[in-house]
C-alpha positions as CSV (number, residue, x, y, z in Angstrom):
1,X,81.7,80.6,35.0
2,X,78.9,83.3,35.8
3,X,75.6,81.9,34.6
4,X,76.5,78.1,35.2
5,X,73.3,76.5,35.7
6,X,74.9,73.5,37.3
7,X,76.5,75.5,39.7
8,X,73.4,75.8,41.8
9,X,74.3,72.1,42.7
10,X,77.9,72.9,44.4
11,X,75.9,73.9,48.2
12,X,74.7,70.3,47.9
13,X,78.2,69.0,48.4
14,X,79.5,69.6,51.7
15,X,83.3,68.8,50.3
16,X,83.2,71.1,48.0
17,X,83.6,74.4,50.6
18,X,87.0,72.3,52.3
19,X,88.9,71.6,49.0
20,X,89.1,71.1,44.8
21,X,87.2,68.8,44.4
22,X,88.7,67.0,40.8
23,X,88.5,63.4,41.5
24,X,84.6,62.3,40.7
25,X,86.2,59.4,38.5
26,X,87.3,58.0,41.4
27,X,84.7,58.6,44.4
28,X,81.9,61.4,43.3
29,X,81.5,63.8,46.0
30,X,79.0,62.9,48.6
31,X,75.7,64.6,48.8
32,X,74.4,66.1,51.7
33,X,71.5,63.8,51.5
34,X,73.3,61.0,52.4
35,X,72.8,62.1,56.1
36,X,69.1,62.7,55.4
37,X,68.8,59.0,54.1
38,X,71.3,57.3,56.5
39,X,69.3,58.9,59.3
40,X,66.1,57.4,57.6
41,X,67.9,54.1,57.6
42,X,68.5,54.0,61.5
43,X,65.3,55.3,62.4
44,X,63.3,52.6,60.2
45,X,65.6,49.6,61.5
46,X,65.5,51.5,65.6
47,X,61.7,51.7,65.4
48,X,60.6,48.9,63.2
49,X,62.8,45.8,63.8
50,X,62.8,43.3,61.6
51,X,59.2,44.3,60.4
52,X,61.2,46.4,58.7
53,X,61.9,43.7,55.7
54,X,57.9,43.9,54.8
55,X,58.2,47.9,55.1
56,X,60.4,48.3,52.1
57,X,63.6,46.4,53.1
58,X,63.0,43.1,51.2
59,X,62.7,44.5,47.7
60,X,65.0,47.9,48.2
61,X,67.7,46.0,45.6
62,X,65.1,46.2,42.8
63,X,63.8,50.0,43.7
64,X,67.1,51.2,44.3
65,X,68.0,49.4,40.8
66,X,64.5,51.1,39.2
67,X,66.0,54.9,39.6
68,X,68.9,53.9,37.9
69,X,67.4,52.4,35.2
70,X,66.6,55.3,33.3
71,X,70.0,56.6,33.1
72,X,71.2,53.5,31.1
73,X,68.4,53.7,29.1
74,X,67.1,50.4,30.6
75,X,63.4,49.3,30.9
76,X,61.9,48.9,34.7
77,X,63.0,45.6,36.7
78,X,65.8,44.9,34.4
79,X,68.3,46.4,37.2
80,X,69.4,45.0,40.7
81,X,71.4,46.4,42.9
82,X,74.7,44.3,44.1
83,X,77.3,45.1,46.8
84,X,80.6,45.5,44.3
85,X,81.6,44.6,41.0
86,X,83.5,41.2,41.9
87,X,80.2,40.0,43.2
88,X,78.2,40.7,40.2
89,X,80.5,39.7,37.2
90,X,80.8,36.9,39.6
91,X,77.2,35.6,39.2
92,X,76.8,36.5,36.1
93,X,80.0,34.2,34.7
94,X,78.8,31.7,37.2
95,X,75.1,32.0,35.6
96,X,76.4,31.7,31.4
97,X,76.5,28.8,29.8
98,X,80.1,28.0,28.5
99,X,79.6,24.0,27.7
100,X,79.6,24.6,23.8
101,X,83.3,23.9,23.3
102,X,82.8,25.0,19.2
103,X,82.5,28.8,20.7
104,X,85.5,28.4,23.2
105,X,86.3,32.5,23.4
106,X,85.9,35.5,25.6
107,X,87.5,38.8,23.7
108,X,88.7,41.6,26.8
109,X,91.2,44.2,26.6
110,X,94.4,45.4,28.4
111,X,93.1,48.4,29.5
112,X,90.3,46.7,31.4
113,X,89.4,47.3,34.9
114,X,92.2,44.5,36.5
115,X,89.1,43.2,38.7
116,X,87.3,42.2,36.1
117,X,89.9,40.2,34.7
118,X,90.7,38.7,37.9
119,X,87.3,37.5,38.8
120,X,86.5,36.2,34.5
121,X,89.8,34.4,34.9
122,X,88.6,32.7,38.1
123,X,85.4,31.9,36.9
124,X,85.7,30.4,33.6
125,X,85.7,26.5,32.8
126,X,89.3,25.5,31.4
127,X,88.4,24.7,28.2
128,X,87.8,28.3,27.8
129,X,90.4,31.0,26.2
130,X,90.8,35.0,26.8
131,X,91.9,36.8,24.0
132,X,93.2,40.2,24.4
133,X,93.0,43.2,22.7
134,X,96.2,45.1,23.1
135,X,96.2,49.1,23.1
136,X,98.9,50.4,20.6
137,X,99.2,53.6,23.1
138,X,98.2,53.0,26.4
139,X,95.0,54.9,25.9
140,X,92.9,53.6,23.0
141,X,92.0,50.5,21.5
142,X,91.7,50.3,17.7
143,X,88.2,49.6,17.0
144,X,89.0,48.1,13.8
145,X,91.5,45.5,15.5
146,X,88.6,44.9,18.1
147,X,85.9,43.8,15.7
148,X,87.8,41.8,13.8
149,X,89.1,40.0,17.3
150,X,84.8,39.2,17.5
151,X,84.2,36.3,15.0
152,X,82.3,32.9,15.6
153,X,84.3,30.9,18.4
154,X,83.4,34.0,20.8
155,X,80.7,33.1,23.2
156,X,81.3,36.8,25.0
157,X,83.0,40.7,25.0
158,X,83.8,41.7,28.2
159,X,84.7,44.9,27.9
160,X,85.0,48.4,29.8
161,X,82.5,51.1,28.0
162,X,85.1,53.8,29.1
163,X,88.7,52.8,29.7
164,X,89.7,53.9,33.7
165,X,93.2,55.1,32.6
166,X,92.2,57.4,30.1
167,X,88.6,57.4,29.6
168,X,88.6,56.4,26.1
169,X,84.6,55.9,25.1
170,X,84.9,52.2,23.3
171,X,82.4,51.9,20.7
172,X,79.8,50.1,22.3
173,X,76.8,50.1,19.7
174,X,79.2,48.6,17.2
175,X,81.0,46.1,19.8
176,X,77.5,45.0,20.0
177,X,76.0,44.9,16.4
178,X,79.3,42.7,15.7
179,X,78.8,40.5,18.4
180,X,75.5,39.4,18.1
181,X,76.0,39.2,14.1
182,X,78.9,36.3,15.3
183,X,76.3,35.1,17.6
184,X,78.3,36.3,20.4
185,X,77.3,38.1,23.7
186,X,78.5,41.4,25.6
187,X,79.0,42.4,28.3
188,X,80.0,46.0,29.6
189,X,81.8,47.5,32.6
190,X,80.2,51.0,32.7
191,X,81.8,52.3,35.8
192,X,83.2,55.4,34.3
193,X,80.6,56.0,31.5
194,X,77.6,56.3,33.8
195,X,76.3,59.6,34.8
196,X,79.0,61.2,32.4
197,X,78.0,60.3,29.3
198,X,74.8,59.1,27.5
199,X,74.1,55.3,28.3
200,X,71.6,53.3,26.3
201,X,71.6,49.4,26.7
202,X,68.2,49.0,25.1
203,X,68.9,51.4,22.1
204,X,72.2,49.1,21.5
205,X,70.8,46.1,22.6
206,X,73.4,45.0,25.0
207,X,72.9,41.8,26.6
208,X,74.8,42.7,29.9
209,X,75.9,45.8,31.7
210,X,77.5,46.3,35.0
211,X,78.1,49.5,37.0
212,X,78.8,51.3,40.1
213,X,77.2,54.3,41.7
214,X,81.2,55.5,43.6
215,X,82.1,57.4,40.6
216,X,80.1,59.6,38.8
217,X,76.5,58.7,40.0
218,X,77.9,60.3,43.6
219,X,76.4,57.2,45.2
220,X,79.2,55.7,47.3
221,X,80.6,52.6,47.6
222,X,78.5,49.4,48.1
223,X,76.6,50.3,44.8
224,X,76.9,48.1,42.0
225,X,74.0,47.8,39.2
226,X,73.7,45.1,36.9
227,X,72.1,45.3,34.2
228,X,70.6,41.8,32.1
229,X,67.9,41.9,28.7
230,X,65.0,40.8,29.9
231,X,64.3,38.1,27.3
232,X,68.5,36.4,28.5
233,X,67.1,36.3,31.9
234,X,65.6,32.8,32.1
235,X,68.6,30.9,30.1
236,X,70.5,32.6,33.2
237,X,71.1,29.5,35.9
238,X,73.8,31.4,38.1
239,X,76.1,28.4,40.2
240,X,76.6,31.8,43.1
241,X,73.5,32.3,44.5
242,X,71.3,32.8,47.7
243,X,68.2,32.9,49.1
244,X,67.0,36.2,48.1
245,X,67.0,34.6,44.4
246,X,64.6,32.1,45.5
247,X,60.8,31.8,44.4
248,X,59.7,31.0,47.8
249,X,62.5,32.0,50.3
250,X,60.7,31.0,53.6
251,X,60.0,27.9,52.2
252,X,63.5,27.4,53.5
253,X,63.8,24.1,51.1
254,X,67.5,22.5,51.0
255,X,66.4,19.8,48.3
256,X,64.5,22.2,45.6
257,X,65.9,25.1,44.0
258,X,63.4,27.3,42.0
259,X,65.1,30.9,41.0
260,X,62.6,33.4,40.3
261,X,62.0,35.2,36.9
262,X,62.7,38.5,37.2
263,X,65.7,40.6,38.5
264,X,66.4,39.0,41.6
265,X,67.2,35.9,39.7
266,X,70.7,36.6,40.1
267,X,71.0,38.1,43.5
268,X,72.3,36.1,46.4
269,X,72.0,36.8,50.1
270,X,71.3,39.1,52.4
271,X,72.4,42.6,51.0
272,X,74.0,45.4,52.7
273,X,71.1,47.9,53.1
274,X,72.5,50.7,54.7
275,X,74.6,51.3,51.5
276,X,70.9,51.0,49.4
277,X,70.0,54.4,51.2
278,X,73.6,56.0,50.8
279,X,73.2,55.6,47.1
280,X,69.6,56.8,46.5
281,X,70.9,61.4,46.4
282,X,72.9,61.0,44.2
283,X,71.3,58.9,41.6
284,X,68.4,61.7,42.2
285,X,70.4,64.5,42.2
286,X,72.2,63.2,38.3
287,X,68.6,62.4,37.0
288,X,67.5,65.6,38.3
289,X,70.6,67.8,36.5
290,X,70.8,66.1,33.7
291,X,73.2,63.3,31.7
292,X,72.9,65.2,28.7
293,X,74.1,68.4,30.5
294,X,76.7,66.9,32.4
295,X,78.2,65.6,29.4
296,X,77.9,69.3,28.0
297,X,79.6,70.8,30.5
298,X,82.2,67.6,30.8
299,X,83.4,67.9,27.1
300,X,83.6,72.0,27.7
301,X,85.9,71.7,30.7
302,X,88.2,68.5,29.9
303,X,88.8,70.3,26.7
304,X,89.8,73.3,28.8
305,X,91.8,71.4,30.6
306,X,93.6,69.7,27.7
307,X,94.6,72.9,26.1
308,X,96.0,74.2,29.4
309,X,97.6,70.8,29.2
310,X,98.8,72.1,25.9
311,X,100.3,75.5,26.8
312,X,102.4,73.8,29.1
313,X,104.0,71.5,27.1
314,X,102.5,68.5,29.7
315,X,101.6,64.8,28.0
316,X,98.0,63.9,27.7
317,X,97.0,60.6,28.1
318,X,93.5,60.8,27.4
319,X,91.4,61.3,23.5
320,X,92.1,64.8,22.3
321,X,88.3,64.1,19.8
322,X,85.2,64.9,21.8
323,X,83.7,61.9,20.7
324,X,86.0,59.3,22.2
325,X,86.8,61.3,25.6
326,X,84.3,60.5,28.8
327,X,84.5,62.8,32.4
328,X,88.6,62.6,32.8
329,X,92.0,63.9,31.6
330,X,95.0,62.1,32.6
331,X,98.2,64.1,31.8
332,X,101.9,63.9,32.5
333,X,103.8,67.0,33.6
334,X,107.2,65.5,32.8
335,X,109.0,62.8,34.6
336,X,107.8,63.4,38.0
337,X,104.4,63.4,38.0
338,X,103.6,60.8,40.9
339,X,105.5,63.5,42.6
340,X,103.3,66.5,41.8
341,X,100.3,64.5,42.1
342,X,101.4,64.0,45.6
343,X,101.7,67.7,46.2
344,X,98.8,68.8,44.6
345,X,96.8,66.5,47.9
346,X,98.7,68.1,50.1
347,X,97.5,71.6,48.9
348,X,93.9,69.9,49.2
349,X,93.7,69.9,45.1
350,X,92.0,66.5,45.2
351,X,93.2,64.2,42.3
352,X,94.6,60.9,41.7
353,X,97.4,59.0,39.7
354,X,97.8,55.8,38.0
355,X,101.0,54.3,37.1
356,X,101.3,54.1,33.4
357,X,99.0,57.2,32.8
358,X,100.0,60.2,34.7
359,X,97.8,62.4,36.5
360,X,93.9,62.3,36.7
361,X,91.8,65.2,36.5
362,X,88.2,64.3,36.6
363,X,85.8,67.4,36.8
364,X,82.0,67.2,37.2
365,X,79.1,69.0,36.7
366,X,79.8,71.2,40.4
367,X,83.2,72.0,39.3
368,X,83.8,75.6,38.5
369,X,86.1,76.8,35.5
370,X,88.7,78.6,37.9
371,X,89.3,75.2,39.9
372,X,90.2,73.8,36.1
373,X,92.3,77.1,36.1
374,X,93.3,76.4,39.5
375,X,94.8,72.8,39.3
376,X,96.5,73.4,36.3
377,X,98.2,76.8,37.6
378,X,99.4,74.4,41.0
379,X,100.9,72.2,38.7
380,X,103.1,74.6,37.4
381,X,104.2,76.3,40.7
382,X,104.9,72.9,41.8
383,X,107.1,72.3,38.9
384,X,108.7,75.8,39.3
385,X,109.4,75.8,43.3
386,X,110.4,72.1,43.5
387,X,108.5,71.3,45.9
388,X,107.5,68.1,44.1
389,X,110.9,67.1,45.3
390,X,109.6,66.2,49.3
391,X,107.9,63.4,48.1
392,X,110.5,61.7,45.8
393,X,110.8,59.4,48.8
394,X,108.4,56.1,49.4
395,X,106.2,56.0,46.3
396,X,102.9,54.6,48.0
397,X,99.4,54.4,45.9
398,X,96.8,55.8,48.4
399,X,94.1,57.1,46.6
């Protein structure tokens, strides 16, 4: 679209000149950068050895976690930087306090994130019950239904902001309010909300919130930022821990544990710091465009999309009002849409598919209207020539 101000953004991309680019919901393009940074990285750890921890190494979790912080709408120090998701819900379960048997409850949903489900499961004292929230569609949960799930034996919400399937925006100010009214906690997965749409933990007062750079924030894996209210962090007393939590780490003390007060309260070991430079463009670069225009230019294009979507008689999977729909359509060109997806990567149209939904489309703020015009014209050449037929063999989930 001529007069795109985002656009300017694209040369920063180096994938963006070999293919279409439509899969930012899944791993955000990389930024050029990353070289830049990576190179930085080397040179630091080549020339400086392990003097390198006093030189900025030792605290890079926090920093890293301090440029993010604005894009939640979180307060400096309140964010630390963690390798994946697993590790931080993880700490934090391990770091709650679920002894009250009276508020014996954690309220999730079936369109969350499997992984988080897998690691609360794990984590939680037997004693304690899941209650889920079932969607009536596959794509949305009815808030009504969810509120009313919240009530006084639930110690905690764990819930994703924006569903992965369908990017459903779940009401999270609300989910809140009802929460702490109950006397409850929360805790958000914000994976596919951040860096697509407006985030703000202190505005809704969430207690927890826990996301990754991959996606959106064009960070790359090995990025995950957790989020706590300062005032929950010293009733945290996480059981997975490590020495980087410690007051006095070189005191190297086996009998005393003392955590220390701020962030780092709840990190563990040694972290992977390679990945702390990788995701430090990006971040930069969304700060620098813009959440507020990315989410301008996001609800312009999926909508674009979904009334292609439209013309062509295809399923959509994903909220048809503005409101509820984050960064991605997921739509069903018939019965054979694995098969098409499948197609569309070998004509270097980069999307992905998830069983269940159909076919995710996830443009960002460098994606041009005629590679929305482009994807959704493939589609139906695929449909038309059959050649969505050549991969009817051997279903395997790659991307």
């Amino acid at each position: 679209m001529a007069g795109d101000p985002l656009l300017k953004w694209r040369d920063e991309f180096p994938i963006l000149s070999t293919c279409t680019y439509l899969i930012s919901n899944s791993l955000g393009a990389m930024p050029r950068g990353v070289y830049d940074r990576l190179h930085e990285f080397a040179d630091q750890w080549a020339t400086l050895g392990v003097r390198v921890w006093g030189a900025g190494w030792w605290d890079l979790k926090r920093a890293v976690g301090d440029t993010i912080a604005p894009l939640i709408g979180a307060p400096v120090g309140s964010v630390l930087v963690h390798e994946n998701a697993s590790i931080a819900n993880s700490i934090l379960f391990s770091a709650l306090d679920f002894s009250d048997t009276r508020r014996n409850k954690v309220v999730v949903c079936d369109q969350d994130f499997p992984s988080d489900i897998y690691t609360l499961r794990a984590m939680l004292p037997d004693h304690m019950e899941i209650v889920t929230v079932r969607s009536h569609d596959g794509m949305t949960i009815d808030a009504d239904e969810l509120l009313a799930a919240i009530d006084e034996r639930t110690r905690l919400v764990s819930l994703s902001h924006v569903l992965f399937r369908s990017a459903y925006i779940l009401p999270a100010a609300a989910i809140t309010a009802k929460a702490h009214a109950v006397g409850a906690q929360v805790l958000f997965n914000g994976y596919h909300s951040v860096g697509v749409i407006p985030v703000d933990v202190t505005g809704w007062d969430v207690d927890y919130y826990i996301g990754g750079t991959l996606k959106w924030l064009c960070g790359g894996p090995g990025g995950v930022f957790m989020y706590v209210r300062p005032d929950l962090l010293p009733t945290l007393h996480p059981k997975i821990t490590g020495w980087f939590a410690q007051k006095t780490p070189f005191a190297f003390d086996l009998e005393h544990v003392e955590l220390r007060e701020d962030a780092y309260r709840l990190a563990n070991g040694t972290p992977g710091i390679a990945s702390l430079y990788a995701i430090q463009p990006g971040v930069e670069i969304i700060a620098q465009v813009g959440v507020d225009a990315i989410r301008e230019k996001s609800m312009r294009q999926t909508a674009q999309l979904i009334d292609l979507a439209d013309r062509a008689g295809y399923e959509v999977n994903s909220p048809r009002a503005v409101k509820d729909r984050a960064g991605t359509v997921t739509l069903r060109p018939g019965e054979h849409a694995y098969e098409v997806s499948r197609e569309l990567l070998a004509r270097n149209i980069v999307i992905d598919y998830r069983e269940g939904a159909g076919i995710r489309i996830a443009p960002h703020f460098y994606t041009t209207d005629d590679e929305i015009a482009q994807v959704m014209d493939a589609i139906a050449a695929i449909l038309a020539d059959g050649s969505w037929q050549q991969h009817a063999q051997g279903r395997v989930f790659v991307t």
